[in-house]
Biopython code that builds the backbone (N, CA, C, O; Angstrom):
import numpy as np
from Bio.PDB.StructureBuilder import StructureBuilder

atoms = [
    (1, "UNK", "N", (-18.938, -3.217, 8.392)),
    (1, "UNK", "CA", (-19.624, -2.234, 9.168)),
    (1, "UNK", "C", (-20.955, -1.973, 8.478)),
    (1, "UNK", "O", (-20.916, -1.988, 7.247)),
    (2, "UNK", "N", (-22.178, -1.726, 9.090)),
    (2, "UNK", "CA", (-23.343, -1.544, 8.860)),
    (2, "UNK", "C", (-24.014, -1.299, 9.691)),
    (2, "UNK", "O", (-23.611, -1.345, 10.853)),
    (3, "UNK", "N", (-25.491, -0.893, 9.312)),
    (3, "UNK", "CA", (-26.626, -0.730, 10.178)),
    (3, "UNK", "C", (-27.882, -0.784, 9.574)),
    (3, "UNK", "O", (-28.081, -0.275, 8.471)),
    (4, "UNK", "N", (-28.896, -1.465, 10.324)),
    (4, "UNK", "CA", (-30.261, -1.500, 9.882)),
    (4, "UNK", "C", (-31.354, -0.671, 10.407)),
    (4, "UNK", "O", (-31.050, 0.064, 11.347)),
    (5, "UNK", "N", (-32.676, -0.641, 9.949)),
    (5, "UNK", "CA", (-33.731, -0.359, 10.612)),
    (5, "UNK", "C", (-34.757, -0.737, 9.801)),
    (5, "UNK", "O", (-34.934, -0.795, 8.585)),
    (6, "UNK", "N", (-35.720, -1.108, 11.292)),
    (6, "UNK", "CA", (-37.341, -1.373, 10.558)),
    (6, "UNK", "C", (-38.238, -1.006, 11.522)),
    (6, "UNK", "O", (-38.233, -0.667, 12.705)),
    (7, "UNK", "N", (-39.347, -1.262, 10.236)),
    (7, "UNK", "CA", (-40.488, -0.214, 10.770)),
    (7, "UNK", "C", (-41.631, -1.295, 11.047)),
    (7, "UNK", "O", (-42.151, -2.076, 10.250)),
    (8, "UNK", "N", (-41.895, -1.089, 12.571)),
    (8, "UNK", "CA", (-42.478, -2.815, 12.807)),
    (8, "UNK", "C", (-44.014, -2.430, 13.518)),
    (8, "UNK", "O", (-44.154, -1.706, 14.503)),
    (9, "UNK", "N", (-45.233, -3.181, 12.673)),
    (9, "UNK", "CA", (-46.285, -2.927, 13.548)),
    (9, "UNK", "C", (-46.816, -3.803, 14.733)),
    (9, "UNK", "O", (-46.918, -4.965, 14.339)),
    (10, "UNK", "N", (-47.115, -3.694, 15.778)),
    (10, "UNK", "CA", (-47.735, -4.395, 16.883)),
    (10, "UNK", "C", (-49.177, -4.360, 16.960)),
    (10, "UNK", "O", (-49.789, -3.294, 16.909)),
    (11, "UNK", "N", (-49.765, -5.521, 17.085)),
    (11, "UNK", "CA", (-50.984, -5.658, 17.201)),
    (11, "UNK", "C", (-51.577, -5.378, 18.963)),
    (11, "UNK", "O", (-51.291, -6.237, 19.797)),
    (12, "UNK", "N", (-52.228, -4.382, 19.301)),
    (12, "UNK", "CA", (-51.951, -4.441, 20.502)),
    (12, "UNK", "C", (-53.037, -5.618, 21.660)),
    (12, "UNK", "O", (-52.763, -5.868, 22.834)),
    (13, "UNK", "N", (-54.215, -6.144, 20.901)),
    (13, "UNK", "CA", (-54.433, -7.267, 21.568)),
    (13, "UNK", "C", (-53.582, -8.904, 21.596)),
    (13, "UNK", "O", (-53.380, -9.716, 22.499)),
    (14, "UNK", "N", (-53.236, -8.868, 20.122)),
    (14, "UNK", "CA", (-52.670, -10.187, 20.204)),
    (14, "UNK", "C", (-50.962, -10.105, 20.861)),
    (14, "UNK", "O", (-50.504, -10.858, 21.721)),
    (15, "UNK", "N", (-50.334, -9.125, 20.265)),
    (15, "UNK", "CA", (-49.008, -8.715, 20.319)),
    (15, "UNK", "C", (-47.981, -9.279, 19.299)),
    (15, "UNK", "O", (-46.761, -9.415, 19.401)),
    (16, "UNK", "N", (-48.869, -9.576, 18.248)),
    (16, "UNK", "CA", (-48.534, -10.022, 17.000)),
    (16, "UNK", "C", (-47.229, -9.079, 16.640)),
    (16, "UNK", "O", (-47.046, -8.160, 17.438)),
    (17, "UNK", "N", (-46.611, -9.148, 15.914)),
    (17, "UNK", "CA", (-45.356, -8.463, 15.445)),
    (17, "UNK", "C", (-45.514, -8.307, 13.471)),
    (17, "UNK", "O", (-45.513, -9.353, 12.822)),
    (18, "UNK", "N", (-45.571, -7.671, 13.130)),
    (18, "UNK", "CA", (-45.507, -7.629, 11.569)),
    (18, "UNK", "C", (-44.923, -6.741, 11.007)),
    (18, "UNK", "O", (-45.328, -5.584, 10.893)),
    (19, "UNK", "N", (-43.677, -7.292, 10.502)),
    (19, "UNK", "CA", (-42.609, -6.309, 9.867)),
    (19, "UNK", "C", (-42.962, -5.915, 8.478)),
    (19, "UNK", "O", (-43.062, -6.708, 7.542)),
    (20, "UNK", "N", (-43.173, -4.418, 8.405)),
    (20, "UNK", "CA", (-43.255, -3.386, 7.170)),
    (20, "UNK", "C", (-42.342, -2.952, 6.624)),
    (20, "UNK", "O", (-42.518, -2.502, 5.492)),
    (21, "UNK", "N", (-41.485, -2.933, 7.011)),
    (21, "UNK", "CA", (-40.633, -2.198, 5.989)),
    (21, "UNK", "C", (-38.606, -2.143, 6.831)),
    (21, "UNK", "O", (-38.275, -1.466, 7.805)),
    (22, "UNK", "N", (-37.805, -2.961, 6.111)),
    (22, "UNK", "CA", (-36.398, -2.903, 6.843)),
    (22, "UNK", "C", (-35.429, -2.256, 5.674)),
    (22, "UNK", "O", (-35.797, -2.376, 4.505)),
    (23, "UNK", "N", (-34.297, -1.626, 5.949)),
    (23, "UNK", "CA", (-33.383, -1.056, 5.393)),
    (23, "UNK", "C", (-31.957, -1.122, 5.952)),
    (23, "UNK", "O", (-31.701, -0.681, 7.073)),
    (24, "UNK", "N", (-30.853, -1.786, 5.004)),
    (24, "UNK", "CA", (-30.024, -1.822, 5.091)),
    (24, "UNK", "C", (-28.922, -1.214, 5.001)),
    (24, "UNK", "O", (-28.920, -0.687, 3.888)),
    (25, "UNK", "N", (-27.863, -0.955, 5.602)),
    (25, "UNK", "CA", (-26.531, -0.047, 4.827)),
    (25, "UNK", "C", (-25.420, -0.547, 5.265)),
    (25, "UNK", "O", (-25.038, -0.282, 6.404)),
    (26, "UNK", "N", (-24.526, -1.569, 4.217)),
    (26, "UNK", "CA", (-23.524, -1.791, 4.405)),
    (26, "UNK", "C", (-21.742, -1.624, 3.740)),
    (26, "UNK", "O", (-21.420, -1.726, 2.556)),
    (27, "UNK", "N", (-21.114, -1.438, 4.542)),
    (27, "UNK", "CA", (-19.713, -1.408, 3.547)),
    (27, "UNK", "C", (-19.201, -2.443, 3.717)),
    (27, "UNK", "O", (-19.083, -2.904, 4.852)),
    (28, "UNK", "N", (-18.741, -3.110, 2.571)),
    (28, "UNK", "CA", (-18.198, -4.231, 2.204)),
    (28, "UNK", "C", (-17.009, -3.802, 1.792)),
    (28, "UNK", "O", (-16.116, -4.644, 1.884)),
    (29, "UNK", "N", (-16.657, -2.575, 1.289)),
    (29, "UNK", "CA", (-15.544, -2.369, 0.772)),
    (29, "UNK", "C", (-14.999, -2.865, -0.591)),
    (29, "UNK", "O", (-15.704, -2.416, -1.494)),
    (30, "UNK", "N", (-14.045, -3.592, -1.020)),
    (30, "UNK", "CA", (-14.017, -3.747, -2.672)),
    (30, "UNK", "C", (-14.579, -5.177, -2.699)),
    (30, "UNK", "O", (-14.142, -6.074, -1.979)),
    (31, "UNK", "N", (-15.493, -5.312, -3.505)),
    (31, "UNK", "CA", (-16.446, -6.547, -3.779)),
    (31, "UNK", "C", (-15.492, -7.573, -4.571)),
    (31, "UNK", "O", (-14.417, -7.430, -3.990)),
    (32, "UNK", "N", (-15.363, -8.234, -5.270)),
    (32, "UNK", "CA", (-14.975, -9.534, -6.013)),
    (32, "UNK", "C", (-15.842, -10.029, -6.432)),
    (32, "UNK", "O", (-15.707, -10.248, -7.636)),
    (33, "UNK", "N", (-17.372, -10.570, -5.737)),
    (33, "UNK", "CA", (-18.110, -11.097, -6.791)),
    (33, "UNK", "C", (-19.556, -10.491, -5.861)),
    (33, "UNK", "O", (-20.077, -10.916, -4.830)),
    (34, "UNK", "N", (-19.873, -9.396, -6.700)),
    (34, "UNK", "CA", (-21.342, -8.164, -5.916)),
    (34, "UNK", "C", (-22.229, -9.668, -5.780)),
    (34, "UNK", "O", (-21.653, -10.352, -4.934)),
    (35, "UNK", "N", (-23.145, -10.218, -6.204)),
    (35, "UNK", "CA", (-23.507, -10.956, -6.561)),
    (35, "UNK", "C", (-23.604, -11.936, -5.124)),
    (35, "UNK", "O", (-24.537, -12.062, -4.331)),
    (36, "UNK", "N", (-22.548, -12.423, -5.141)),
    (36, "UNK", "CA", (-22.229, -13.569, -3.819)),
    (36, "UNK", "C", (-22.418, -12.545, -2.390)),
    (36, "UNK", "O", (-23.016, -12.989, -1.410)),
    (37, "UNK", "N", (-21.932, -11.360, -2.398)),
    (37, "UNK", "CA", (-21.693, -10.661, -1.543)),
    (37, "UNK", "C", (-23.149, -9.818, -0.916)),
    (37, "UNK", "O", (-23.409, -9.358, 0.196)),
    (38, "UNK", "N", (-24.061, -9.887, -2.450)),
    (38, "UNK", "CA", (-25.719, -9.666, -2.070)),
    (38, "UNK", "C", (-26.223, -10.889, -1.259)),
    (38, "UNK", "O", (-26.866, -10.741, -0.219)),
    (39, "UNK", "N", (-25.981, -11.818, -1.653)),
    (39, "UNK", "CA", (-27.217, -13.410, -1.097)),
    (39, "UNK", "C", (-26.347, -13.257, 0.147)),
    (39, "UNK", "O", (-27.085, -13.711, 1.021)),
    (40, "UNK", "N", (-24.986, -12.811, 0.863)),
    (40, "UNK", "CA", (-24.699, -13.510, 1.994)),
    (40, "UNK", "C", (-25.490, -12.222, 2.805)),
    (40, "UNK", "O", (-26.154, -12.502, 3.803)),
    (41, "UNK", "N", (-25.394, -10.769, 2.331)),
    (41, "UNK", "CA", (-26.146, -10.422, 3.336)),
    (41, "UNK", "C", (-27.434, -9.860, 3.750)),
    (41, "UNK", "O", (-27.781, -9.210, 4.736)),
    (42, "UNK", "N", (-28.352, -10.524, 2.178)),
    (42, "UNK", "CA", (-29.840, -10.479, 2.502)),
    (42, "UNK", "C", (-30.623, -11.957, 3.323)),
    (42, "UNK", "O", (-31.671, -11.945, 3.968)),
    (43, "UNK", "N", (-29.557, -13.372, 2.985)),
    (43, "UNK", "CA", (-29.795, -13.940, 3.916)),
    (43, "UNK", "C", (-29.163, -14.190, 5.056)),
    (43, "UNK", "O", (-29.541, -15.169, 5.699)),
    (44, "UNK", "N", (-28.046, -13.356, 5.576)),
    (44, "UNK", "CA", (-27.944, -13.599, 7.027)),
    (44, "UNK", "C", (-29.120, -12.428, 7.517)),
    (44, "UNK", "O", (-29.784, -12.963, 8.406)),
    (45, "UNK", "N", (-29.597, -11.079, 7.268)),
    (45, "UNK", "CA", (-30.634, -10.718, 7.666)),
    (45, "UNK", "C", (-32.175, -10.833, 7.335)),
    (45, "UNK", "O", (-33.044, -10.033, 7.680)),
    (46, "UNK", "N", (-32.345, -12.029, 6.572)),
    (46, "UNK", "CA", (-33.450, -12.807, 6.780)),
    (46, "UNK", "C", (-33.580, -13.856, 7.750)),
    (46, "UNK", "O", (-34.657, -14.102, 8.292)),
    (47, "UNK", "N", (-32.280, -14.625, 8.041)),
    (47, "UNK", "CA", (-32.473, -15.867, 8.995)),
    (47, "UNK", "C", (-32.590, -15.241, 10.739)),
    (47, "UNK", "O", (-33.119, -15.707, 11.748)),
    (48, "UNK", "N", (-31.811, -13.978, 10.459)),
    (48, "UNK", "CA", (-31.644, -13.056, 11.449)),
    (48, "UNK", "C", (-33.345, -12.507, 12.338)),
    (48, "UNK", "O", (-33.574, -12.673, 13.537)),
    (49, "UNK", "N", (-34.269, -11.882, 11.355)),
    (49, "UNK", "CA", (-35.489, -11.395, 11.263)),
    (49, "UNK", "C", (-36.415, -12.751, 11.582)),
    (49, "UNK", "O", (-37.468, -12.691, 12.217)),
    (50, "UNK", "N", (-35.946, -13.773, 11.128)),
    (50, "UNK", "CA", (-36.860, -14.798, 11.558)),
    (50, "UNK", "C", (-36.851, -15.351, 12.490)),
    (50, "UNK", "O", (-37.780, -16.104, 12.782)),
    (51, "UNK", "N", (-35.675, -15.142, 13.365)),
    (51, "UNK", "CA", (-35.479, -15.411, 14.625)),
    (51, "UNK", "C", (-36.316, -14.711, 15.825)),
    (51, "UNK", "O", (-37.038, -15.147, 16.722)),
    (52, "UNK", "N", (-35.914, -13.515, 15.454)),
    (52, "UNK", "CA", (-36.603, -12.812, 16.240)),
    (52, "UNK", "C", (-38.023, -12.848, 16.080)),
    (52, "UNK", "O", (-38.648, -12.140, 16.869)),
    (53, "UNK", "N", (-38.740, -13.564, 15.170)),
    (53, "UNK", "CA", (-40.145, -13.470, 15.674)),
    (53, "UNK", "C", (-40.726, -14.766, 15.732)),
    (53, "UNK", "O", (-41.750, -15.126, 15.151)),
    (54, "UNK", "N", (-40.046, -15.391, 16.426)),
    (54, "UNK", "CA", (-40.304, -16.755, 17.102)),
    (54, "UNK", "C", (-40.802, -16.196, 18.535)),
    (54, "UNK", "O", (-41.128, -16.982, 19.425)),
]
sb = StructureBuilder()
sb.init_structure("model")
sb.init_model(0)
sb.init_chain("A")
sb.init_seg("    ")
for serial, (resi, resn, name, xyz) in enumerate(atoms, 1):
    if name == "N":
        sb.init_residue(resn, " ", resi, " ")
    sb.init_atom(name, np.array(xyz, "f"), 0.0, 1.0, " ", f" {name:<3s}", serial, name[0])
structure = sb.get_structure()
Protein backbone atom coordinates (compact mmCIF):
# COMPACT_ATOMS: atom_id res chain seq x y z
CA UNK A 1 0.00 0.00 0.00
CA UNK A 2 1.19 3.49 -0.91
CA UNK A 3 0.82 6.76 -2.43
CA UNK A 4 2.60 9.40 -4.37
CA UNK A 5 2.64 12.98 -5.41
CA UNK A 6 4.32 15.47 -7.64
CA UNK A 7 4.68 18.76 -8.25
CA UNK A 8 4.76 19.16 -12.09
CA UNK A 9 5.45 22.35 -14.19
CA UNK A 10 3.77 22.97 -17.68
CA UNK A 11 5.13 25.05 -20.14
CA UNK A 12 2.16 26.70 -21.46
CA UNK A 13 3.31 27.34 -25.14
CA UNK A 14 5.14 24.22 -25.77
CA UNK A 15 3.19 21.92 -23.21
CA UNK A 16 6.38 20.64 -22.16
CA UNK A 17 5.96 18.71 -18.84
CA UNK A 18 8.89 19.07 -16.19
CA UNK A 19 8.79 17.24 -13.08
CA UNK A 20 9.99 19.19 -9.77
CA UNK A 21 9.60 17.55 -7.16
CA UNK A 22 7.79 13.65 -6.34
CA UNK A 23 7.20 12.02 -2.93
CA UNK A 24 6.68 8.76 -1.90
CA UNK A 25 4.97 6.75 1.01
CA UNK A 26 5.09 3.26 1.25
CA UNK A 27 4.38 0.20 3.61
CA UNK A 28 6.23 -2.66 2.94
CA UNK A 29 5.74 -3.98 6.19
CA UNK A 30 8.72 -6.20 7.71
CA UNK A 31 11.67 -5.71 5.25
CA UNK A 32 14.35 -8.67 4.92
CA UNK A 33 16.72 -6.91 2.88
CA UNK A 34 15.78 -2.57 3.16
CA UNK A 35 18.25 -2.27 0.57
CA UNK A 36 16.66 -4.59 -2.27
CA UNK A 37 13.32 -3.36 -1.17
CA UNK A 38 14.66 0.54 -1.87
CA UNK A 39 15.96 -0.15 -5.75
CA UNK A 40 12.58 -2.15 -6.43
CA UNK A 41 10.60 0.79 -5.53
CA UNK A 42 12.54 3.83 -6.69
CA UNK A 43 12.85 2.02 -9.95
CA UNK A 44 9.48 0.81 -10.60
CA UNK A 45 8.58 4.66 -10.00
CA UNK A 46 11.16 5.87 -12.23
CA UNK A 47 10.31 3.53 -15.24
CA UNK A 48 6.76 4.47 -14.18
CA UNK A 49 7.47 8.59 -14.51
CA UNK A 50 9.15 7.94 -17.71
CA UNK A 51 6.39 6.62 -19.24
CA UNK A 52 4.28 9.05 -18.71
CA UNK A 53 6.22 11.65 -20.38
CA UNK A 54 6.50 10.11 -23.60
Amino acid sequence: MGASVSEVLIDRFTGQLNLERSDLLIDIGESINPGIDRGQIIGGFYSRSRMGNQ
